[in-house]
N, C-alpha and C positions, 0 to 999 in steps of 0.2 A: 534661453527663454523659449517657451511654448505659446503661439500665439493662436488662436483658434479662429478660421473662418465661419460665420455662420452664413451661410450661402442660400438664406430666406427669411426664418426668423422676423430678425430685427431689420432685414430687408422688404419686409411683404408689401410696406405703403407704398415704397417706391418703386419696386421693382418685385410686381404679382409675381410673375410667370416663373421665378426662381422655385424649385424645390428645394423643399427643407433636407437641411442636410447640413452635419457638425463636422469641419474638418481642420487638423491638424497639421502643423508644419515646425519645424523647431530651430533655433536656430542656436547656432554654436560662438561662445565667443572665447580665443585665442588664451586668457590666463586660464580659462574654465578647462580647457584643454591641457595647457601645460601644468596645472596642478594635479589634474586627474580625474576632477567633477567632472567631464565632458568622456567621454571615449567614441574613435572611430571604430563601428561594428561592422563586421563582416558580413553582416547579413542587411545593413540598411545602406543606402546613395547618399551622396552628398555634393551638391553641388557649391562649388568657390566661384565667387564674380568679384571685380577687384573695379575699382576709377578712382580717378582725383577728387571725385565728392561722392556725397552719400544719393546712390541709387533706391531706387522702389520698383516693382515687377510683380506679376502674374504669370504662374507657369499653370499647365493643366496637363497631368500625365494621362496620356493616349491611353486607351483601353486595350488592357490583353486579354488573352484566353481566357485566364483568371477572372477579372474585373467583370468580364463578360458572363462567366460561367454565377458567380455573386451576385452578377446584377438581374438576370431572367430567375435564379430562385427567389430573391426578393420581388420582385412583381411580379410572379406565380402566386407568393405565398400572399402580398398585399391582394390583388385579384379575387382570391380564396375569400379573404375577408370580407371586401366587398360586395362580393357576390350573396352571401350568406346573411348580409342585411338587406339586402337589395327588398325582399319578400317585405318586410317588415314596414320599411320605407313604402313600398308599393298601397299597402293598407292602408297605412295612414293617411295617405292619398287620395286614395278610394276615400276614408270616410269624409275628410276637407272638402273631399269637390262635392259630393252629396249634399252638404250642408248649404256649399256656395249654390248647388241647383234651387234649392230648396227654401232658401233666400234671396235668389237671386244678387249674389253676390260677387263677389270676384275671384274666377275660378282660378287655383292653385299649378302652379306648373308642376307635369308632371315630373318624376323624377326618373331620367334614364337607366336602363337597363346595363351594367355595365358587364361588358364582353372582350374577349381578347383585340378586337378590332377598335375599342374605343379607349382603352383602360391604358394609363400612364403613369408612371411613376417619379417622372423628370428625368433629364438628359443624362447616359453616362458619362460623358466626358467632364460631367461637376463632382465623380466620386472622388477624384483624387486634386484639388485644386492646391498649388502651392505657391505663399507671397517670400518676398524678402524686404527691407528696408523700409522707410531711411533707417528705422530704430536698429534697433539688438547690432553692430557691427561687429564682425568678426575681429577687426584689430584697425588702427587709425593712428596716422602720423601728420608732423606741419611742415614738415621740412623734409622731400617736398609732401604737397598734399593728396592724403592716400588715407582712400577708405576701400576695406572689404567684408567681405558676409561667406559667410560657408553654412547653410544648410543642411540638415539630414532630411532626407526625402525617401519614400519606397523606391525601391530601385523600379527601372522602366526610361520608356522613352516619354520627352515630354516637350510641348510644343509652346514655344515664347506668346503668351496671349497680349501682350503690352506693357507699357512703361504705365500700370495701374499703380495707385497708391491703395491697400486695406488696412481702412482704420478700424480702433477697437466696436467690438458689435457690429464687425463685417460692412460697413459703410463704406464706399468705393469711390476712386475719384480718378480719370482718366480717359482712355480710350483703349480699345481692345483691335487687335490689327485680326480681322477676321476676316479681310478681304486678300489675305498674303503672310505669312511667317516663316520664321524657321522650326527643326525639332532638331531634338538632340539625345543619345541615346547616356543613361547614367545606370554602371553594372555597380552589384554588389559587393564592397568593400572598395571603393575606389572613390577618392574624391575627382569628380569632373569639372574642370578647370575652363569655364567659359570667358577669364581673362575680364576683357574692357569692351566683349564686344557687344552687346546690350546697347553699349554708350554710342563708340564710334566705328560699331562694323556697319551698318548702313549708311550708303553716300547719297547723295539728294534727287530724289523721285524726278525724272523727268516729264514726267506727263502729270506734274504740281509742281510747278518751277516756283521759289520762293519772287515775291513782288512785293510791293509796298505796307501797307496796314490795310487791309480786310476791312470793312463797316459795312450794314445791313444785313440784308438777307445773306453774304457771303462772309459774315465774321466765324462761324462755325466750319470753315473750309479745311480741309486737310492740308496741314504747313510742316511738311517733314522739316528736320534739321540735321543740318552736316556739321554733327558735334565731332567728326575726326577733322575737322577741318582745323576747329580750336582745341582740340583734346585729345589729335591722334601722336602718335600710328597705332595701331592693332597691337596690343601686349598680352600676351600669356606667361602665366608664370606660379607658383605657389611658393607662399614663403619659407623660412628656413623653419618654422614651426610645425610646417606640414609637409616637407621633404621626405620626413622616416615614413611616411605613409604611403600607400598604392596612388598615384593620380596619374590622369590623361587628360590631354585637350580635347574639348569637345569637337566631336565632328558635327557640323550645323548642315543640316540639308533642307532645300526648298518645303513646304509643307503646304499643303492645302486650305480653303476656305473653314472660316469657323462658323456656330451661329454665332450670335449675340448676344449671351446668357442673360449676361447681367445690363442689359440695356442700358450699354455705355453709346460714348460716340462712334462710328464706327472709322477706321481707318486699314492702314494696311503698312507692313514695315517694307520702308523705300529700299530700291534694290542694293544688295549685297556685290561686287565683284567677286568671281567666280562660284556664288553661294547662289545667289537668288535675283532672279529677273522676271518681265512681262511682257506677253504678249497683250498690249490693252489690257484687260480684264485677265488675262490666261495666268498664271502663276509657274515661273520654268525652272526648271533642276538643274543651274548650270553644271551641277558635279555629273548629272546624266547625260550634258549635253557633250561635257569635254573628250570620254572614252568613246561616244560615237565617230565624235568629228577626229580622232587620232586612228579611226577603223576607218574611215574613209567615205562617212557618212555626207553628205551635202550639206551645209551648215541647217539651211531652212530645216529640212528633214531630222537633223539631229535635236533641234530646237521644238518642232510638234511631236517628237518622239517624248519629251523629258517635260510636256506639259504638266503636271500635276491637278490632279481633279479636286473637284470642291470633297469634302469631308462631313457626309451624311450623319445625322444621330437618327439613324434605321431600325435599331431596336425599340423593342413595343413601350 
């Protein structure tokens, strides 16, 4: 099934600041494949996540060259447009506020000039947004309990944005970890195999230790969960359906700050053993930090070396 984000739209009441923008994700299911209606293409990614219930997620593929190179011709060429009415607007302007002098009425605001230094098009990191679940599963069993999803995605690297649910007409319901994630890179013709760990690769935030039931101003607090606690250990694996096929485990690495596109709640995914950790606020690489400290690095030292910085949307 093909399920379409509409990532402003049918979101604008709620959520202004999104640009409009229609994006696609597809998802694969298992007899579709084995009959032949489905095929793995060489030329697109495809990411497998596998748990004992049905998951939901938000991924956003990082910007490359590419995406980059697409995205400044499109707000060149939008720019172009607006620029060119700009004169037109301006008149009209002119003649409203004349009238409101002249009546003494209520002067019209004017309308800005738009320039490279003002002019936006919205965020690239919303070109390529990609959900899965609960719906479309890849394949699902009782005995034991097992659900999975395999996706075709553009190949690229792509950063865990949270345990989001998008419902039909882009309607969101979650939190977004844009304070700390992982990414993960998915090459072309290869299903990338991120297992269970969505579910139970993060263990419980120390610096938001779980406590009682939250009431008042504190019920909206950040409450990680240590679903490997009740749903571990860490499994990777693709099934025999998808064996004849290219696949690799994903390598997950620490990833930087997000904004808040879609003005969710804001959170952050609780640290990872040997993936992802914190200094306070700082977001660290433990996989940067391990080749330091086996060089002979000082722990602390290896630890501010493998900080990870927040993740700008710097283009215009």
């Amino acid at each position: 099934m093909i399920r379409t984000l509409f990532c402003a739209a049918a979101l604008a009441a709620a959520l202004p600041s999104v640009a409009a923008a229609e994006l696609t994700s597809e998802s694969i299911e298992e007899k579709n494949l084995i009959s032949g209606k489905a095929k793995i293409e060489p030329d697109s990614g495809y990411i497998f996540v596998s748990g004992p219930f049905r998951q939901n997620a938000l991924l956003l593929r990082l910007p490359d060259d590419a995406t980059v190179a697409a995205y400044e011709r499109d707000w060149a060429e939008a720019l172009a447009k607006v620029q060119k009415k700009y004169p037109g607007k301006l008149k009209n302007w002119e003649s409203r506020a004349e009238v409101a002098r002249q009546t003494k009425g209520r002067m019209p605001e004017k309308p800005i000039e738009p320039t490279a230094e003002n002019f936006a098009i919205g965020a690239i990191e919303l070109r390529d947004p990609v959900s899965f679940g609960p719906q479309y599963v890849f394949a699902k069993s009782e005995s034991p309990d097992s659900y999975s999803y395999l996706t075709k995605v553009k190949p690229g690297r792509y950063a865990y944005y949270g345990p989001i649910f998008v419902a039909g007409g882009g309607a969101m319901a979650g939190f977004c970890y844009c304070m700390g994630t992982v990414a993960f890179e998915v090459k072309p013709g290869v299903i990338t195999d991120t297992g269970n760990f969505f579910l139970v690769g993060p263990g419980l935030d120390p610096d938001f230790p779980q406590t009682g039931p939250l009431t008042g101003s504190e019920a909206g607090l950040y409450r990680p969960q240590n679903l490997g606690a009740e749903h571990g250990p860490l499994r990777f694996g693709v099934p025999d359906s998808l064996k004849a096929f290219p696949y690799a485990e994903a390598d997950f690495r620490a990833y930087g700050k997000l904004d808040n596109f879609y003005g969710l709640s804001v959170s952050r995914m609780p640290p990872i053993p040997g993936v992802l950790a914190y200094d306070r606020d700082k977001i660290v690489d433990l996989k940067a930090v391990a080749p330091a400290e086996a060089a002979g690095v000082p722990e602390a030292s290896a630890a501010t070396s493998a900080v990870v910085p927040a993740t700008p949307s710097s283009l215009p």
